[in-house]
N, C-alpha and C positions, 0 to 999 in steps of 0.2 A: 504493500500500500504506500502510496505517494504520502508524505509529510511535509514537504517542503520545498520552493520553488528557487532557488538563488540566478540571479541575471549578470553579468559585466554588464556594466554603465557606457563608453563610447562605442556607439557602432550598434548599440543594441538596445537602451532607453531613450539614450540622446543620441540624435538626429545630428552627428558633431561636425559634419560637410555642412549642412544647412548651417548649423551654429557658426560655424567659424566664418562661413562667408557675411552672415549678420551684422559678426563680430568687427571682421576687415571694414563693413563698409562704413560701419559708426567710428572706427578708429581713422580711418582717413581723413572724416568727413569735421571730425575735430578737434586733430592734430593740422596745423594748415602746414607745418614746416615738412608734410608729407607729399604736398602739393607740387612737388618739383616735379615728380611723374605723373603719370594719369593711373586714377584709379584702378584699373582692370589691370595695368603692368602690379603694380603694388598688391593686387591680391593672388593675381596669377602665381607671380615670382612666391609669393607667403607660400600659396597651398603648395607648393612642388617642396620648396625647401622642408616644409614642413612633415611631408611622408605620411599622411595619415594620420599624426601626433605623436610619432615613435622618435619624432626630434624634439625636444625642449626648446624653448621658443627663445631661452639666452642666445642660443649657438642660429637661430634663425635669423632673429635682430641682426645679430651681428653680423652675419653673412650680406643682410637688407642694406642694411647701413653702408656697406664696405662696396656693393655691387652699385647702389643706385647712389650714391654718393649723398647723403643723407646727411644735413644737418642736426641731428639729434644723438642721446645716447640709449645704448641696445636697453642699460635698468630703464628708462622713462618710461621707452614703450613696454618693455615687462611687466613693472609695477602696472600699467596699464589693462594688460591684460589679464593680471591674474586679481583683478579687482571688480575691471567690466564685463569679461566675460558673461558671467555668469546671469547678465544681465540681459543676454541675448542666446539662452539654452531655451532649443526645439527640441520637443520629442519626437518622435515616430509616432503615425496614425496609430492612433489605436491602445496608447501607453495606458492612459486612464483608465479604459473599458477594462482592457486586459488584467490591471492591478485589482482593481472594484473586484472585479469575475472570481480572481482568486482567493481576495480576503474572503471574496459569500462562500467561498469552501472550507474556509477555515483553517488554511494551508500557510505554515510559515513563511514569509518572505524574505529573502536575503540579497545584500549586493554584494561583491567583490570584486574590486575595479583597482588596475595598479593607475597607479600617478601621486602626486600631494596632496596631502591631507587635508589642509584648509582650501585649495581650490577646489577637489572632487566633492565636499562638501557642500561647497560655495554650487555647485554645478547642482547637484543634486535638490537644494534648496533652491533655484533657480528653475529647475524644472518641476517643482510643488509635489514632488515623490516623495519624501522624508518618510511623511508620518505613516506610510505605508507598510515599512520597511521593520523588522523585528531583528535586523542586523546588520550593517552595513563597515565593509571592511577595506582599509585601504593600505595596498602596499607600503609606504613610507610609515604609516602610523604602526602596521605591525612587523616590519622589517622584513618580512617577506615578500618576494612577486608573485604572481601567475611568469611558468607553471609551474612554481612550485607547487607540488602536492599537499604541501603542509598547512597554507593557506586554506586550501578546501580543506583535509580536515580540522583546519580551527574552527573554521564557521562552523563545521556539520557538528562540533564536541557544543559549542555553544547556543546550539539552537535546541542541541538536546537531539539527533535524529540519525538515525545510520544513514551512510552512502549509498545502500541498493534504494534508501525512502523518499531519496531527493534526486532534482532536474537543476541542471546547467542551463543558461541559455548565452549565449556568447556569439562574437560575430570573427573570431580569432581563431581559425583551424588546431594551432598550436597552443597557444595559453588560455584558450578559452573551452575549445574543443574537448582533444586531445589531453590534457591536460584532468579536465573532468574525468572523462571514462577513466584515467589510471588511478583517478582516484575514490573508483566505487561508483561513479555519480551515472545518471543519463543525462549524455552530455548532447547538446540540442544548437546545430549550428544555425544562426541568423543570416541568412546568406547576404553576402555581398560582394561585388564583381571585382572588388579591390583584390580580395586573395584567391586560388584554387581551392576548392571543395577540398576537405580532409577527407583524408581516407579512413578514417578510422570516425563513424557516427552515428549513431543512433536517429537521429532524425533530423531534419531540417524545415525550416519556418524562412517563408517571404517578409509576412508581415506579423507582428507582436500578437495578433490578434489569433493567428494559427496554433498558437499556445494554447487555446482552450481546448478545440479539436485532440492537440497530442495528449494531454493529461485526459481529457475525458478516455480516450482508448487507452490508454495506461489503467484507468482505475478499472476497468472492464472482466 
């Protein structure tokens, strides 16, 4: 029997393509010392340098700065972002329904999301998820990553629930995926065109909302 539902946060609650272009376009738009390029070069160049969020945005700035010859310094626009952000977090269709759906089951809810602790928070608040949440764990606060294994079972010792009772959901072949299954879980890939299908899954979800579907035939 299913007990417990645990999700990754970018790529899988939040909408972080959508966010971050948001983000770019309110950072431009009131930063003027940004105005030396035109908008679309200064997001373009962001999102590439940026990798999907697998580069910290210190080592981005700085590359922005150095390539477009930028009057500014890489902390300004930092402290920037890691303040505004969260001010501009989309979810994925369907986030709300899908949360609602699972607390009327009475299923615990979990996040496990690597990055910083006070932004992924900041994010998480930001996308009005919190108080849905019966545990939400973040790399840097528990000095572990995804995939680390040991991460999933902290969450699953603290929710109180074994590994065959809980679902992963993740958009990360590797740490999100892959990752789950070694660690007991049904690990439930969010697809997205950015990586290859893992080979190693249990099921796959287009949209947040396909999540009701898998657990109902789970519980069956």
């Amino acid at each position: 029997m299913i007990k417990g539902i645990l999700f990754d946060l970018d790529g899988t609650l939040l909408d972080r393509d959508q966010s971050l272009i948001a983000f770019l376009e309110y950072q431009y738009n009131h930063i003027h010392a940004l105005h030396v390029v035109e908008k679309h070069v200064f997001i373009k160049r962001f999102i590439q340098l940026d990798q999907k969020g697998y580069v910290w945005k210190d080592k981005v700035y700085q590359s922005l700065i150095e390539e477009l010859n930028l009057n500014l310094t890489w902390e300004e626009l930092l402290e920037d972002y890691v303040e505004s952000f969260q001010s501009h977090c989309i979810g994925f269709t369907g986030v709300i329904e899908t949360l609602d759906y699972i607390k009327r089951m009475n299923l615990k809810l979990g996040i496990i999301t690597n990055g910083f602790g006070r932004f992924q928070m900041n994010n998480i608040k930001g996308l009005m998820i919190d108080r849905y949440f019966d545990l939400i764990l973040i790399s840097e606060i528990e000095g572990v990553r995804k995939p680390n294994i040991e991460i999933f079972a902290r969450a699953l010792n603290r929710l109180g629930i074994e590994p065959h009772e809980a679902v992963f959901v993740g958009d990360h072949p590797v740490n999100d995926v892959e990752a789950s299954i070694k660690a007991g879980m049904i690990g439930i890939w969010k697809e997205d065109e950015f990586f290859e299908k893992p080979s190693n899954v249990n099921g796959s979800i287009k949209n947040l909302i396909e999540i009701i579907d898998i657990l109902e035939s789970i519980s069956k």
